[in-house]
Backbone as CSV, one residue per row, in Angstrom:
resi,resn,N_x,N_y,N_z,CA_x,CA_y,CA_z,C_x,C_y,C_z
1,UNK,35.917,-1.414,-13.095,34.465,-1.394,-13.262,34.083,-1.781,-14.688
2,UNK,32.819,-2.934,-14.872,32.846,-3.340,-16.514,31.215,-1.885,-16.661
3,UNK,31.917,-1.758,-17.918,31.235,-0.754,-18.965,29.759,-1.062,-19.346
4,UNK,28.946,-0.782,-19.092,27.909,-0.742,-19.686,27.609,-0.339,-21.324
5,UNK,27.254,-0.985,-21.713,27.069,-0.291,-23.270,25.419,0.170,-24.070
6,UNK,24.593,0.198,-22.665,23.242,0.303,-22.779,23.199,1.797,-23.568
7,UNK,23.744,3.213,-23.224,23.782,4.051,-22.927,23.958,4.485,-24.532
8,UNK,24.528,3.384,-25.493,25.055,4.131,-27.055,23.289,3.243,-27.486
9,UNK,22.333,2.937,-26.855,20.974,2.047,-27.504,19.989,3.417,-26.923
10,UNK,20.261,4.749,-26.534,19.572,5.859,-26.040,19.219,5.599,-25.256
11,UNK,18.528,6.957,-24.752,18.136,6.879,-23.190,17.378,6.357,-22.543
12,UNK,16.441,5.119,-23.344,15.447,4.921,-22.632,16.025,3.889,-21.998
13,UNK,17.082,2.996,-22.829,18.058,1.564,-22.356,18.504,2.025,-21.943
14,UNK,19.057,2.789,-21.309,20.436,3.247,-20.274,19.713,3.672,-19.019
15,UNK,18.484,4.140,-19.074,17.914,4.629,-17.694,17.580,3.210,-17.363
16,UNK,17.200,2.410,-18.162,16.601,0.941,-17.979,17.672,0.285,-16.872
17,UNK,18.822,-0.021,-17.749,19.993,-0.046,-17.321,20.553,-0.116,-15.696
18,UNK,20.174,1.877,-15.775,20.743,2.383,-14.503,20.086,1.982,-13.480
19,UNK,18.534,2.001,-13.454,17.355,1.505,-12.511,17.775,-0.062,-12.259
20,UNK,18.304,-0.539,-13.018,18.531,-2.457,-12.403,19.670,-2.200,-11.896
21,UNK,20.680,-1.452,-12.379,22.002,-1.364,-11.426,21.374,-0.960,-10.343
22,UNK,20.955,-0.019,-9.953,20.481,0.940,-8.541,19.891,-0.195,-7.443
23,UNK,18.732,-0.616,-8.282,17.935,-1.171,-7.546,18.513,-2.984,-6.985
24,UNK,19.844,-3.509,-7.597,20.934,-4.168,-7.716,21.385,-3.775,-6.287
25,UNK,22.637,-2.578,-6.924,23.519,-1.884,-5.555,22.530,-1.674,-4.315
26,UNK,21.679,-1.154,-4.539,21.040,-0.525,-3.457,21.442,1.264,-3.287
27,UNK,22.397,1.335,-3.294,23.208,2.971,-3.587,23.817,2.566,-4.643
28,UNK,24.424,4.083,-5.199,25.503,4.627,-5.803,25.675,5.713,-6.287
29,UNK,26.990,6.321,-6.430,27.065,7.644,-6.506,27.279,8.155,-8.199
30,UNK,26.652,9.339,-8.834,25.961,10.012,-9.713,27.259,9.368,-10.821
31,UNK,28.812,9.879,-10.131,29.911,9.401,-10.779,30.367,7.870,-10.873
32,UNK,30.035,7.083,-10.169,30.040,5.653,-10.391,29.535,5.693,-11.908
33,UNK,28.162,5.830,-11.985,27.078,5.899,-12.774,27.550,6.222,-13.672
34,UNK,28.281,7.822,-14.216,28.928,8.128,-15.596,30.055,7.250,-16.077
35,UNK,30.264,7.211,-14.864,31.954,5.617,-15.772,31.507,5.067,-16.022
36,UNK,30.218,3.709,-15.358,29.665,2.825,-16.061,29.271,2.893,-17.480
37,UNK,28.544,4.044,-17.752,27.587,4.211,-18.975,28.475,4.836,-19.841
38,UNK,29.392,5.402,-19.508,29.901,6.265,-20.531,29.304,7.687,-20.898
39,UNK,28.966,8.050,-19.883,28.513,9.404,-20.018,28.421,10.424,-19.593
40,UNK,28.526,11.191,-19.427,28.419,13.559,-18.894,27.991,12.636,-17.763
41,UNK,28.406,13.840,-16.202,27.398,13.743,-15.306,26.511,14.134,-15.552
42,UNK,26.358,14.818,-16.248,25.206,16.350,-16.731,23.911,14.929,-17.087
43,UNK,24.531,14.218,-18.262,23.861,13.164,-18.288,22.648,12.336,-17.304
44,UNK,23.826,12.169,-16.697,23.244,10.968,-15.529,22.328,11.365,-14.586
45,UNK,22.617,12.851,-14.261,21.506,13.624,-13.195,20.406,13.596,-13.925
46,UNK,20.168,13.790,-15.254,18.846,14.376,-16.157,18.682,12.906,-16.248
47,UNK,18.986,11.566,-16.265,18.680,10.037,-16.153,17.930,9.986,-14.943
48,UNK,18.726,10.215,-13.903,18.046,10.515,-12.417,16.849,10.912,-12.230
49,UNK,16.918,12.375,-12.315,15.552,13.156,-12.420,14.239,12.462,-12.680
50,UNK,14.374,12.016,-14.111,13.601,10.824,-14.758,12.925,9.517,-13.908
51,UNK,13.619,8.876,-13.359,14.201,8.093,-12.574,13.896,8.218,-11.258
52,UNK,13.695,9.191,-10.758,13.317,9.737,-9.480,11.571,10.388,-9.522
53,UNK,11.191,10.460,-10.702,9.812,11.140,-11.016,9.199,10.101,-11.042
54,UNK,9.731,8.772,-11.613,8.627,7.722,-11.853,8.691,6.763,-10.295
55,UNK,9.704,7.211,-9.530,9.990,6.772,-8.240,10.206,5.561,-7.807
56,UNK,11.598,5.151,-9.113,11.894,4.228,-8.945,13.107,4.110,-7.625
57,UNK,14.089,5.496,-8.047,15.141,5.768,-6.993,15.082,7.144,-6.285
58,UNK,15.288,7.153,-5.654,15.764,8.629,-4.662,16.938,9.611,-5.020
59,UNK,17.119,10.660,-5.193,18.596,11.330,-5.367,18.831,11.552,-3.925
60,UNK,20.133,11.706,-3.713,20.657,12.034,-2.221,21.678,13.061,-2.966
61,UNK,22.330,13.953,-2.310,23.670,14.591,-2.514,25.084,13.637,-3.116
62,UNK,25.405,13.865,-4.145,26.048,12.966,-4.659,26.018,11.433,-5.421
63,UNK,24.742,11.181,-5.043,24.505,10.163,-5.344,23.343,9.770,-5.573
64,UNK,22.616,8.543,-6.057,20.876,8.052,-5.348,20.875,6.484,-4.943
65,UNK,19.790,6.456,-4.583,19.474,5.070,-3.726,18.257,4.645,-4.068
66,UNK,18.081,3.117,-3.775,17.190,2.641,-3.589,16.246,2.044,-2.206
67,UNK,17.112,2.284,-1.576,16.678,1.862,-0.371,16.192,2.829,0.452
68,UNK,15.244,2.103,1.543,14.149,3.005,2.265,14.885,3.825,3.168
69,UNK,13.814,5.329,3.710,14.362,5.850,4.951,13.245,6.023,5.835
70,UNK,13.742,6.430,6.230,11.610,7.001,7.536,10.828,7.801,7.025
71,UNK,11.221,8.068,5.558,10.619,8.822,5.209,10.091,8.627,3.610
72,UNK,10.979,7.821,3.266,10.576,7.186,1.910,10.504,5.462,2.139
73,UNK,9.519,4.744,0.987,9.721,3.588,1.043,10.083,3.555,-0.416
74,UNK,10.476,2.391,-0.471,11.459,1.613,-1.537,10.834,0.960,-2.396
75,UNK,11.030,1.102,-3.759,10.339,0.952,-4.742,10.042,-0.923,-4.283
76,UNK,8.534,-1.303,-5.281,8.590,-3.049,-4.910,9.529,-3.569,-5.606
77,UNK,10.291,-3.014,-7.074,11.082,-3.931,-6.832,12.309,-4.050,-6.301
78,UNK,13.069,-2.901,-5.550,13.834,-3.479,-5.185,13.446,-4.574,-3.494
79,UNK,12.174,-3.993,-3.232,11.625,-5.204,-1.831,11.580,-6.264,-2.515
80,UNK,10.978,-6.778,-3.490,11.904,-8.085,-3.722,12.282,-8.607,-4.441
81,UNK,13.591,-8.076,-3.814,14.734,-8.622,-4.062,15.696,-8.518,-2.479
82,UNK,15.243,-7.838,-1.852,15.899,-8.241,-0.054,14.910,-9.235,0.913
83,UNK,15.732,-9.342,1.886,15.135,-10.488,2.875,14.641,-11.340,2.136
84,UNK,15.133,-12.430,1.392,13.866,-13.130,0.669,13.894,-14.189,1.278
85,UNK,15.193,-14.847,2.196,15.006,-15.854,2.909,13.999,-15.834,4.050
86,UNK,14.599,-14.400,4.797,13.496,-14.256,5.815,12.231,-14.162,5.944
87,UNK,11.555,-13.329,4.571,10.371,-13.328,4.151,9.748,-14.904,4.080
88,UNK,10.800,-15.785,3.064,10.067,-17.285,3.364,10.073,-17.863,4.443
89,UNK,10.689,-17.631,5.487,10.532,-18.487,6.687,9.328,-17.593,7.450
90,UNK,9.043,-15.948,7.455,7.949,-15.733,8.183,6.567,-16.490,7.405
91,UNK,7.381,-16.157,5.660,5.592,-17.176,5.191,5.462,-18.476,5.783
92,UNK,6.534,-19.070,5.876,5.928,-20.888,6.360,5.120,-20.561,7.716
93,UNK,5.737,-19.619,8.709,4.992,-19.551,10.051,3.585,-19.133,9.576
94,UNK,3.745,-17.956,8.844,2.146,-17.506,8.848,1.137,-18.605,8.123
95,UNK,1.923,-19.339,7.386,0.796,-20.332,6.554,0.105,-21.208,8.223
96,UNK,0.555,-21.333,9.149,0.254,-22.260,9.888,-1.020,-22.110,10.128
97,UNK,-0.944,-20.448,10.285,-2.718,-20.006,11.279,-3.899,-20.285,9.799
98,UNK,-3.331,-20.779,8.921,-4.173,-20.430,8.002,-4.938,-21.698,7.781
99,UNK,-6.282,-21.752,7.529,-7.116,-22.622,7.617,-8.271,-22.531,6.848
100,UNK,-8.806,-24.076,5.751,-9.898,-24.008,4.576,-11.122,-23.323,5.111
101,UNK,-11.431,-22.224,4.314,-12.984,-21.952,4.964,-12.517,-20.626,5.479
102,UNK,-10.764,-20.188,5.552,-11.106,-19.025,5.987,-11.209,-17.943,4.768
103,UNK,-11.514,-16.461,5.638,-11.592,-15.665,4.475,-9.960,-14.682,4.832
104,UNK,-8.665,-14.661,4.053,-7.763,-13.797,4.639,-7.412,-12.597,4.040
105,UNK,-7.435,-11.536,4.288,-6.926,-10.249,3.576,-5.321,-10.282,3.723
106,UNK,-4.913,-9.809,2.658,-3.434,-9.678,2.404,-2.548,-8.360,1.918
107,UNK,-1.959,-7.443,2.744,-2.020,-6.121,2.171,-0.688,-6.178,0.967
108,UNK,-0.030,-4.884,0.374,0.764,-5.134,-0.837,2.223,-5.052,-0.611
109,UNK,2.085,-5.820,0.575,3.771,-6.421,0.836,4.574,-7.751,0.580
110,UNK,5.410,-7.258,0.160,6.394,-8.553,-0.554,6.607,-9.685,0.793
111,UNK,6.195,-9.145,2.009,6.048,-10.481,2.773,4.767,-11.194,2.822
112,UNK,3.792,-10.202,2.471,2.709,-11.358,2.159,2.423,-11.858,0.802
113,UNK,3.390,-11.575,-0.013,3.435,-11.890,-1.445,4.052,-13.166,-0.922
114,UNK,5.085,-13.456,-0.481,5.529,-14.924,-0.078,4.402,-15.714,0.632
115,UNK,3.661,-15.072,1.624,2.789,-16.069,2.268,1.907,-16.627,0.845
116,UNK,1.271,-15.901,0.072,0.761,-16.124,-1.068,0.614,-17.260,-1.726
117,UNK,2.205,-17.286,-1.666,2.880,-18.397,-2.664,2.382,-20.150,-2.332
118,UNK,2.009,-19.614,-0.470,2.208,-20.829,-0.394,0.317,-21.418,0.019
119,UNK,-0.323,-20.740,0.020,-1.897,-20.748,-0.055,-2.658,-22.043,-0.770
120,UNK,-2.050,-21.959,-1.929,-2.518,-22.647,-2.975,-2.894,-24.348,-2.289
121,UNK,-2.009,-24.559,-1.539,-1.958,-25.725,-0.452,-3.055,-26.058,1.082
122,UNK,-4.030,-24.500,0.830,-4.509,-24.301,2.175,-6.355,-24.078,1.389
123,UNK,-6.759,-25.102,1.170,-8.265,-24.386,-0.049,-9.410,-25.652,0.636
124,UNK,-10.511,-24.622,0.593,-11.146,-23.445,0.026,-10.309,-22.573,0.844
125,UNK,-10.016,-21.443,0.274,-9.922,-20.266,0.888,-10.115,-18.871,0.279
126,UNK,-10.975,-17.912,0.543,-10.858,-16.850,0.402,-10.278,-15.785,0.240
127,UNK,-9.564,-15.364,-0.377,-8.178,-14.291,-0.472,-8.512,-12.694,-1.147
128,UNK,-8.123,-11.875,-0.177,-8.791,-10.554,-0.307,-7.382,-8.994,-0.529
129,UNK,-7.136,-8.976,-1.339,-5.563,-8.372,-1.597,-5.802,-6.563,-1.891
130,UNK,-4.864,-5.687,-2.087,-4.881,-4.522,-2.831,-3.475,-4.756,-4.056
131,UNK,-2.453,-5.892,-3.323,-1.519,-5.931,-4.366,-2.067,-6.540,-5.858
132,UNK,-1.102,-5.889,-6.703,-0.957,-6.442,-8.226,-0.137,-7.850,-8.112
133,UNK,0.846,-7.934,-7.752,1.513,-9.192,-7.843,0.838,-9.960,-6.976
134,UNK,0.393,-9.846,-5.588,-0.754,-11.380,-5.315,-1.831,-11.828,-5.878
135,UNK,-2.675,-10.725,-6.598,-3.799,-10.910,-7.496,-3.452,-11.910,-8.870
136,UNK,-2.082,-11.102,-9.291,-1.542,-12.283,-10.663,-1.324,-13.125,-10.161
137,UNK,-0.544,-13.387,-9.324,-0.321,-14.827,-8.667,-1.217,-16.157,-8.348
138,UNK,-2.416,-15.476,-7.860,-3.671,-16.565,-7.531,-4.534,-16.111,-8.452
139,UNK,-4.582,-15.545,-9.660,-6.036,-15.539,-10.175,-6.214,-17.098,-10.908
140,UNK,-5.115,-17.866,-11.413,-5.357,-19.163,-11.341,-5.590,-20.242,-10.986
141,UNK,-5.361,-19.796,-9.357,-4.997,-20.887,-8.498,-6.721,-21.598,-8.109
142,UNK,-6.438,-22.576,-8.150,-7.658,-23.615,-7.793,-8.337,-23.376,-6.354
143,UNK,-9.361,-23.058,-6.425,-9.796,-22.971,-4.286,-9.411,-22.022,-4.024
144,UNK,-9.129,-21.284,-4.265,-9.047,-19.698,-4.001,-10.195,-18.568,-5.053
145,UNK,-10.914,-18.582,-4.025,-11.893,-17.467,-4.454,-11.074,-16.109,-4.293
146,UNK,-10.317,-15.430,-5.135,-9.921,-14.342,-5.178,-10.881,-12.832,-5.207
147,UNK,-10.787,-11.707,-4.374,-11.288,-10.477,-4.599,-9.979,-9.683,-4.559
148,UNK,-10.046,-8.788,-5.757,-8.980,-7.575,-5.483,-10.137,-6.749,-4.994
149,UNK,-9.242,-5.552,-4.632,-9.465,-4.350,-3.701,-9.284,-3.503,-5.018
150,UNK,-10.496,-2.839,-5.778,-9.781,-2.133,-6.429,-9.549,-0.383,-5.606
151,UNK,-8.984,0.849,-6.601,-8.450,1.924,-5.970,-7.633,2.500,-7.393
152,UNK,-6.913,3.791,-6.869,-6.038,4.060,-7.549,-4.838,3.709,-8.136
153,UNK,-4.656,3.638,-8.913,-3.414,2.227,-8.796,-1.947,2.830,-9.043
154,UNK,-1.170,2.822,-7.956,-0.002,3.223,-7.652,1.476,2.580,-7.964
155,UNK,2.148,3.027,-8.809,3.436,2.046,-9.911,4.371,2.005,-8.911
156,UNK,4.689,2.886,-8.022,5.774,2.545,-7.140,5.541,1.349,-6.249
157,UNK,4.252,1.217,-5.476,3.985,-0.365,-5.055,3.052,-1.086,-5.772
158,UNK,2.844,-1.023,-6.814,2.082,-2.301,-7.623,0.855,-2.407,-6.831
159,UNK,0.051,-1.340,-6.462,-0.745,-2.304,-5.966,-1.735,-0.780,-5.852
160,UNK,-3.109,-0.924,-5.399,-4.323,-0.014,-5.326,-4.669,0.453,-4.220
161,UNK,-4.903,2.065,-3.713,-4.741,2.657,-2.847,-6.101,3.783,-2.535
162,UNK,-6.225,4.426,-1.872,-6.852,5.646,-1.869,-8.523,4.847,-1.392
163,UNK,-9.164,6.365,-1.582,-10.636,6.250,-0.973,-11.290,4.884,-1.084
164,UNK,-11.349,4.959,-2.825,-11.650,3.664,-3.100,-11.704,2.432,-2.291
165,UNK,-10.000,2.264,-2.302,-9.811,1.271,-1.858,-10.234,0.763,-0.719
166,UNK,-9.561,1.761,0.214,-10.540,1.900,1.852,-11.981,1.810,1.956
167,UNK,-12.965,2.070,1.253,-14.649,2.085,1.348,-14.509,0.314,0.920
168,UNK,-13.901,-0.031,0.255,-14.108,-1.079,-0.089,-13.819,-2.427,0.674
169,UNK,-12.355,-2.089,1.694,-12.014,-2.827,2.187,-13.779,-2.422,3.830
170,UNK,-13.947,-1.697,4.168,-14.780,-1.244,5.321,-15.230,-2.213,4.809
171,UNK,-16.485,-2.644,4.025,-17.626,-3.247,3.559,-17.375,-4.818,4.018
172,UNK,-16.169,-5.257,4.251,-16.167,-6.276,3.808,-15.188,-6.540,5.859
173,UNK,-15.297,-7.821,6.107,-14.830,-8.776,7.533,-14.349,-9.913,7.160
174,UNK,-12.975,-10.466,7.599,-12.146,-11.572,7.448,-12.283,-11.802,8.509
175,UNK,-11.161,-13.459,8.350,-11.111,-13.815,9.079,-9.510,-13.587,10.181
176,UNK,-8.619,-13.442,8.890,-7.101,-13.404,9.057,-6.574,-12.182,8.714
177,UNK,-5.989,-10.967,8.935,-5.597,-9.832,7.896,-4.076,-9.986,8.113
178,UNK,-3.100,-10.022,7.161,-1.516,-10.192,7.221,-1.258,-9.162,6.895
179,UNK,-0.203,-8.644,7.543,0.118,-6.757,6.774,1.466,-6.844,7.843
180,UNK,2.602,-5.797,6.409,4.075,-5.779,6.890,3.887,-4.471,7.027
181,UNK,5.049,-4.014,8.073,4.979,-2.503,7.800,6.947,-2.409,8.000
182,UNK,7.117,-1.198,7.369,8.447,-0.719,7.473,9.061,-0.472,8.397
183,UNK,8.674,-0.062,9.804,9.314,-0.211,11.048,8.349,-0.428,12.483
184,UNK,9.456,-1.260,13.117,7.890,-1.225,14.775,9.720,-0.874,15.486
185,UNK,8.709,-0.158,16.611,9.321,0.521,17.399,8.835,1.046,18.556
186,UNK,9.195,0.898,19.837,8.201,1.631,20.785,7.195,1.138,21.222
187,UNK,6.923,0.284,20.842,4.905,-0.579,20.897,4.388,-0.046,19.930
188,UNK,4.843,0.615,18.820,4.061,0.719,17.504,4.599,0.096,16.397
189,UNK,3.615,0.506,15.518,4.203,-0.053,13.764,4.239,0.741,12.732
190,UNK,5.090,0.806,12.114,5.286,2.429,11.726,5.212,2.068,9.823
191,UNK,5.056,3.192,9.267,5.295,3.208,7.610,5.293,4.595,7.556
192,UNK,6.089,4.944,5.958,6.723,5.990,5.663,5.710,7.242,5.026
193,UNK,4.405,6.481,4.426,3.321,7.170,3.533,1.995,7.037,4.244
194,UNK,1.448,8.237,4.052,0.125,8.465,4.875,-0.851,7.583,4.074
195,UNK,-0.825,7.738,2.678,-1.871,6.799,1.949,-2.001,5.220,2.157
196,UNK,-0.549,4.688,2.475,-0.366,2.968,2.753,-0.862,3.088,4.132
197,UNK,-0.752,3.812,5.149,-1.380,3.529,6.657,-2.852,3.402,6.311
198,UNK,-3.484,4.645,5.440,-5.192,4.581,5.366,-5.605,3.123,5.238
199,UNK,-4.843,2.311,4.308,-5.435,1.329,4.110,-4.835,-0.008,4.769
200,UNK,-3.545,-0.171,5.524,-3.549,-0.561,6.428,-4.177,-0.957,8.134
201,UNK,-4.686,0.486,8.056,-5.501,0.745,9.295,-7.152,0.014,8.979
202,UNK,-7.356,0.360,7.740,-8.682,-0.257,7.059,-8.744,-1.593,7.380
203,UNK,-7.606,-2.289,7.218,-7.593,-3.906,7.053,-7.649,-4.147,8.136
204,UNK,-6.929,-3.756,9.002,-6.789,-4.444,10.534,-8.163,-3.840,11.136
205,UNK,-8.942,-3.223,10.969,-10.408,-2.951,11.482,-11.148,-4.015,10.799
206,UNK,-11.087,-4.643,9.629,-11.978,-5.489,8.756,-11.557,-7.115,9.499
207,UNK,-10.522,-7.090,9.794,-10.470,-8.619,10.542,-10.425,-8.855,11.977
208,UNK,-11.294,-10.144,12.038,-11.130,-10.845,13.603,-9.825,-11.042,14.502
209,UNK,-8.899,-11.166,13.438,-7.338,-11.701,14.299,-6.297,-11.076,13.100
210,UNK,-5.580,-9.914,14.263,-4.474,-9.512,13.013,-3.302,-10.224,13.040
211,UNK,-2.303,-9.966,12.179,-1.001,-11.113,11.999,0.156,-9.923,11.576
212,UNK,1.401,-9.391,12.134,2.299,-8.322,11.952,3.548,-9.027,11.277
213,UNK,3.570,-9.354,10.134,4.896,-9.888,9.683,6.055,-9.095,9.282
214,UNK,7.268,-9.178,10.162,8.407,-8.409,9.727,9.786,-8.964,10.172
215,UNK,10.589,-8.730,9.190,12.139,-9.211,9.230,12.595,-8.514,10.488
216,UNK,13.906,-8.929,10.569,14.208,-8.610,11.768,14.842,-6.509,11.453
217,UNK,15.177,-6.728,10.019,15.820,-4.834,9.430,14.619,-4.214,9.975
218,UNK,13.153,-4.504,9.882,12.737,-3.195,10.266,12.526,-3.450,12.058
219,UNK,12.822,-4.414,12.497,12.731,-3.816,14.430,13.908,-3.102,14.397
220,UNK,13.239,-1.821,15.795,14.335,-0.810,16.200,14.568,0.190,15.711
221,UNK,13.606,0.413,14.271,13.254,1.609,13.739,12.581,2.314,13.724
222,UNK,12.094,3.603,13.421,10.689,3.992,13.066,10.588,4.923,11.977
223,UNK,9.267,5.354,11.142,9.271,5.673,9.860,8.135,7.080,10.562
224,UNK,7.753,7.960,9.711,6.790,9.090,9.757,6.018,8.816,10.338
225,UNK,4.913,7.311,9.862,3.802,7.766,10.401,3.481,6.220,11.131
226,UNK,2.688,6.405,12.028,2.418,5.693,12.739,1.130,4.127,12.421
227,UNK,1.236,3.291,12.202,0.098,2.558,11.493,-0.894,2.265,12.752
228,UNK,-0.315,1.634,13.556,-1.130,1.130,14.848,-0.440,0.781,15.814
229,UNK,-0.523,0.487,17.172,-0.040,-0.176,18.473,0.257,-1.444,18.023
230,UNK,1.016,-1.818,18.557,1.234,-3.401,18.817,0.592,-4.306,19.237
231,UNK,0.104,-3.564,20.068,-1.248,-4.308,20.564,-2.638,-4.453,19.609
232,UNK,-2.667,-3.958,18.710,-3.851,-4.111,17.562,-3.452,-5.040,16.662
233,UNK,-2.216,-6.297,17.385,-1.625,-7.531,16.462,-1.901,-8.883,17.501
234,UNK,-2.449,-10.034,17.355,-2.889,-10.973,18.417,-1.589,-11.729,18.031
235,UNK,-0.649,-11.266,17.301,0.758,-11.584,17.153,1.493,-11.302,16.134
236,UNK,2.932,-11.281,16.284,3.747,-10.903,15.532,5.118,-12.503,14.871
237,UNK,5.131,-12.536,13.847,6.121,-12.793,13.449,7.099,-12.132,12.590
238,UNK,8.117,-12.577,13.257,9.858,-12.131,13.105,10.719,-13.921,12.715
239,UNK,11.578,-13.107,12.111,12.540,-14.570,11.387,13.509,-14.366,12.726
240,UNK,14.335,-15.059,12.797,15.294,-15.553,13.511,16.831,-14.685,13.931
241,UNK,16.438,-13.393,12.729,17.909,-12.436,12.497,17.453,-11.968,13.746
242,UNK,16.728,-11.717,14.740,16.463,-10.644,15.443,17.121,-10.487,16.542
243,UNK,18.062,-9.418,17.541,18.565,-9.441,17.857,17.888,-9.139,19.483
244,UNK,18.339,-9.914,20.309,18.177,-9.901,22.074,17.296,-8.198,22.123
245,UNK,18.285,-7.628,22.341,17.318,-6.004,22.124,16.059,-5.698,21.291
246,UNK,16.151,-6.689,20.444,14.883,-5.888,19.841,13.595,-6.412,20.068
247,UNK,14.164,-8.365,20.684,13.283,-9.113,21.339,12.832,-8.603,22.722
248,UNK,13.996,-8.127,23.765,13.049,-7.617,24.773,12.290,-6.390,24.660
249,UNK,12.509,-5.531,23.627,11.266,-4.782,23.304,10.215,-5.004,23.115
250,UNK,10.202,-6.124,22.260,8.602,-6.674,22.292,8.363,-7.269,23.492
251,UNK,9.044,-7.751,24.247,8.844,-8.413,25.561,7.925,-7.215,26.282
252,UNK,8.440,-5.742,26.784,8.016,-5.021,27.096,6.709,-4.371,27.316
253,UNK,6.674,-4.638,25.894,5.508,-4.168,25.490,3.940,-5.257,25.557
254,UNK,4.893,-6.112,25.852,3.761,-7.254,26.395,3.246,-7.769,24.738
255,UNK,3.982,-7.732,23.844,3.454,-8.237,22.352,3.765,-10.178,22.530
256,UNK,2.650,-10.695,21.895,2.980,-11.756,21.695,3.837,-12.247,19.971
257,UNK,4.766,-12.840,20.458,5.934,-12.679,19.173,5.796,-14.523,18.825
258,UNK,6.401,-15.267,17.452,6.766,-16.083,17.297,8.161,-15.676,16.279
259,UNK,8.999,-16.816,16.317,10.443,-16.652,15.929,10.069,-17.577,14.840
260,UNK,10.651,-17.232,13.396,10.346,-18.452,12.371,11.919,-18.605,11.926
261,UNK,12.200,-19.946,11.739,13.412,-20.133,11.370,13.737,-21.123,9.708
C-alpha cells in the first residue's frame, strides 16, 4: 500500500486526503486508513467523525463508505464520479424530447447534470434547476434563460431544498421536468431523504410531461421513501446495463421505458 504523506501537513490535509481516497474506493476499513496516513486508529475515527458530520462519508462497523444505502444517499461527489458513461448515454436520449421554446425543470441529479451539458445545443430554452452545479454550468450559456430555485442550501447535494424551494417551484409550470431518483422498484420510485422527495414531488406536479432517468444500479431496489408511481412518468429512461428482470418489471407495470445505448 503507497503511504500517504498528507497526514505530517495536519489534519485538515489528511481528512482532505482521506475524503478523496473514500470517495475514490467507495469503502474502506478505519485500518486500511491508519497504514495509509500513518496514523493511531484513535486518529482516524476522530478524522471520520469529522468527516461523517459534514456528510461526506458514512461510518459502518469497522470501517466507512461512500456509497449509498436505502437509507442514506451518497455524497454528489462521489455521484459523479459513477455511472458516468451511463449517465451520458441516458443524457443523449433525454436531449431528444427536448425542444426550442421549451421551458424544462431539472432536479439536483448528476444525471440531469449530464443532460445539462448538452442543452446549450437545444435554444431558446428555458431551464429551471435547484442544483448548484447546473446553475454554474449554464449561467453562461447563450439561449438559455436560466432560473434557480432558490431554498436552503444543502453541502451534501450542492443544491437548494426545503419550503422555500417547494413554494417556489408550485408557482411556476414547465414544459419537461427530468428527475433521477435512487431506486424504482415495484411500480414506484424511491429516494433515501424525506426533504429530496418534497421537492421532487413539487417538480413532477409543476410539469406537463415527466421524464424518470436512471442507470440500470438503481432498478430492483428500493430506498425509505417513496417519491411517486411509475406511472406519474410518461416515460422512463434506462442505459443498456439493464438486466431482462428488471426490464420485465417495468413491463409489468405497464411503464413506458426507452433503452439508451
Amino acid at each position: 500500500m503507497t503511504k500517504d504523506t498528507s497526514g505530517r501537513r495536519g489534519p485538515g490535509a489528511r481528512r482532505h486526503a482521506i475524503a478523496d481516497h473514500v470517495l475514490s474506493a467507495g469503502s474502506v476499513t478505519a485500518g486500511d486508513l491508519a497504514e495509509r496516513f500513518g496514523v493511531s486508529l484513535m486518529t482516524i475515527h476522530r478524522d471520520l467523525d469529522e468527516l461523517e458530520r459534514q456528510g461526506i462519508v458514512r461510518k459502518f462497523r469497522g470501517g466507512v463508505t461512500a456509497q449509498p444505502s436505502g437509507v442514506f444517499e451518497s455524497n454528489v461527489a462521489y455521484r459523479l464520479k459513477t455511472m458516468q458513461a451511463a449517465k451520458d448515454a441516458i443524457a443523449a436520449k433525454a436531449a431528444e424530447l427536448v425542444e426550442p421554446g421549451m421551458a424544462v425543470m431539472l432536479d439536483d441529479s448528476t444525471t440531469t447534470l449530464a443532460l445539462a451539458r448538452r442543452l446549450g445545443g437545444v435554444t431558446p430554452l428555458t431551464v429551471i434547476t435547484n442544483f448548484l452545479e447546473t446553475t454554474n454550468l449554464l449561467a453562461r450559456e447563450r439561449g438559455i434563460r436560466l432560473m434557480a430555485l432558490g431554498g436552503e442550501y444543502d453541502s451534501l447535494h450542492d443544491s437548494f431544498l426545503g419550503v422555500s424551494c417547494v413554494d417556489a417551484i408550485t408557482a411556476l409550470h414547465v414544459d419537461l421536468c427530468f428527475v433521477s431518483t435512487s431506486a424504482v422498484s415495484g411500480g414506484f420510485a424511491y429516494h433515501q431523504e424525506q426533504h429530496i422527495v418534497s421537492v421532487k414531488r413539487a417538480m413532477l406536479e409543476a410539469a406537463a410531461s415527466n421524464v424518470l432517468l436512471v442507470d440500470h444500479t438503481k432498478l430492483g431496489r428500493v430506498a425509505l421513501h417513496r417519491v411517486a408511481p411509475l406511472s406519474a412518468f410518461d416515460r422512463i429512461i434506462v442505459d443498456d446495463g439493464a438486466d431482462a428482470e428488471s426490464l420485465r418489471e417495468l413491463d409489468e407495470h405497464k411503464v413506458s421505458y426507452e433503452m439508451a445505448t
